[in-house]
N, C-alpha and C positions, 0 to 999 in steps of 0.2 A: 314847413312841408318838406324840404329838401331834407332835414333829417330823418323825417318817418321814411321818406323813400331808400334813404341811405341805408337806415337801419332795417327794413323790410328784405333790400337786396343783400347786406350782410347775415341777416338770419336765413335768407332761400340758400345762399351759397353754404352755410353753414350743413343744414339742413342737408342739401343736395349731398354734398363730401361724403356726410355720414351715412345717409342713406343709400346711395349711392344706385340708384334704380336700375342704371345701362347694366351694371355687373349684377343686380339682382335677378335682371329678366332670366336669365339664362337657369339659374336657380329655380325661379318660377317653373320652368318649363318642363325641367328633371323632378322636378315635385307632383308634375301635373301629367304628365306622357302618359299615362295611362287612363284619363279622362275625358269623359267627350268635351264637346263645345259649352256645352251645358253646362259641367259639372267646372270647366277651368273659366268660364266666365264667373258664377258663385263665389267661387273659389278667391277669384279675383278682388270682387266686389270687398265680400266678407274681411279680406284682411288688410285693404286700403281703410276698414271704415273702421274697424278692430283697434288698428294701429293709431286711428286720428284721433279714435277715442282716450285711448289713451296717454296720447300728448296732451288733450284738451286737460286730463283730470290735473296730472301732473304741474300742468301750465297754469290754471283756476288755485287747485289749491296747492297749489308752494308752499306760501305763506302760513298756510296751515299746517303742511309737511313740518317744515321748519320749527314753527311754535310747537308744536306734538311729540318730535323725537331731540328738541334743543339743536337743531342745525344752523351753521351761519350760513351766509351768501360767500363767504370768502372759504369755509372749508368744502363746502359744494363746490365752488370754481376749482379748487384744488384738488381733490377728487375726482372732476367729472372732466378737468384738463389731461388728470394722467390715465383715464381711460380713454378718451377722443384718442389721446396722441399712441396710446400701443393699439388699438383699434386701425387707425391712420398707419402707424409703421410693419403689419400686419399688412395691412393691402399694399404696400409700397416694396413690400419685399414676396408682390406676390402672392400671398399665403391669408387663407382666410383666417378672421380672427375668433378666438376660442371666445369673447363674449358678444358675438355679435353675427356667430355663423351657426346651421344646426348640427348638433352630434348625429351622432351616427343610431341614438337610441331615438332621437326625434324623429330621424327620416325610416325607422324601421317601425313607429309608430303610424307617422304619416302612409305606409301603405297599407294598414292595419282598418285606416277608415278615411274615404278618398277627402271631405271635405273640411276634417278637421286640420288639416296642414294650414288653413286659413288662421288657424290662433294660433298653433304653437306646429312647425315654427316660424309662418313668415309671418305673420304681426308679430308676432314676440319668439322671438329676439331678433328678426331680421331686418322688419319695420321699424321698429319699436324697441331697440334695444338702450342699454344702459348709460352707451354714446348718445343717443337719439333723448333720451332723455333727460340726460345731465347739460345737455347744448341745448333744451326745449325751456328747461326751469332755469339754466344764467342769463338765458336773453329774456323770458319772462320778467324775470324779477328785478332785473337790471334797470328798469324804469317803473312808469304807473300801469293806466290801464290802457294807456296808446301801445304801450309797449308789447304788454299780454297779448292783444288781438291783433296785431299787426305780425307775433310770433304765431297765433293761431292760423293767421291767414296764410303765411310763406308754408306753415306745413301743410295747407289744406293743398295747395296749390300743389306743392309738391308728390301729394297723394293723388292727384288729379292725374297726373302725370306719370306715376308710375302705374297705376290702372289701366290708359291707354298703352304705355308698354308694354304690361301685363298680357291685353289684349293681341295685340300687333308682336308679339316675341318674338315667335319661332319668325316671323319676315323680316322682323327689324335685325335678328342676331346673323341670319344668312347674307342680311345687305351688308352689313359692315365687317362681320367675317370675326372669329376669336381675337385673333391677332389683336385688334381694334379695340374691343374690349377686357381684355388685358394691358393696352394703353391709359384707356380710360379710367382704369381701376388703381393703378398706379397712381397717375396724375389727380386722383379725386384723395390716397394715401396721403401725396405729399401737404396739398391743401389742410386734410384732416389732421396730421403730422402740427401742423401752421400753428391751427386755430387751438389742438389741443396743446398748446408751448403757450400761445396768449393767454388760453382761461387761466392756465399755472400760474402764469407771472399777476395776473389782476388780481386772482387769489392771493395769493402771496402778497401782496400790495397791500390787499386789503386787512388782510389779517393782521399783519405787522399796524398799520393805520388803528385798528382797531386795539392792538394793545398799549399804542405809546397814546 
């Protein structure tokens, strides 16, 4: 029991780093500024569920990713390590990351139709980006089916979470002020920074393990 807990808390934090909801809200908001109540609660909903969904798929069929295009567990952690870690060193210097933040052709899109910014681009790529997912299918696959669902649940969790952020922004971004969250953002960097150096090295571990 004390490992599935272990391991639930390692995947939420995991999860948390990458997603990083406190620095998203504010994103939300500038996405949403011209929407009523209405339109930025949808909005909300749609891409917390957008986003879960597609961890769910990712997370289910791995193993069938894997067997379909010949992928290993160890070239995925090596891969999806050195995306987490420039993703992570990206926010640690500040600076949003080019795969995991929206262009400037997505937010000129998103005014184009209020409630499509719900897919593309806070589900994907903001929610749900290619960090978000390469960290969903290592802790996935990393075990059995305790493992699967116990990584499903820290991002349910996690999506639960940013929804009422979503919700509460523009109050929660005034209480704690930029500044704060630009601390935040950093500090969830270096974390991300951490975890994408550990998938590296496991990868690598593994791989090597795998050939000798």
């Amino acid at each position: 029991m004390s490992h599935v807990m272990i391991f639930a808390g390692t995947a939420f934090m995991g999860f948390f780093a990458i997603m990083n909801p406190v620095a998203n809200t504010p994103v939300f908001i500038g996405l949403t500024s011209g929407d009523g109540e209405r339109e930025r609660r949808l909005v909300a909903r749609n891409s917390v569920l957008l986003a879960f969904a597609v961890i769910v798929i990712f997370c289910v069929a791995g193993k069938l990713i894997f067997d379909l295009f010949g992928i290993t567990l160890p070239a995925l952690r090596i891969t999806g390590g050195v995306v987490v870690f420039l993703i992570g060193l990206h926010m640690l210097q500040g600076e949003p990351s080019p795969v995991h933040s929206p262009s400037e052709a997505d937010q000129q899109d998103s005014l184009d139709a209020e409630l499509s910014v719900a897919i593309s681009p806070l589900a994907v790529p903001i929610l749900a980006g290619p960090g978000t997912i390469a960290t969903a299918m290592n802790y996935s696959a990393s075990g059995g089916m305790t493992n699967m669902f116990v990584t499903i649940g820290a991002f349910a969790v996690l999506c639960l979470i940013t929804y009422v952020l979503f919700l509460f922004g523009q109050r929660f971004v005034e209480y704690i002020g930029a500044s704060a969250v630009k601390v935040i953002t950093r500090l969830m960097g270096l974390i991300l920074a951490v975890i994408g150096i550990q998938m590296l090295i496991d990868g690598i571990a593994g791989a090597i393990h795998t050939l000798s």
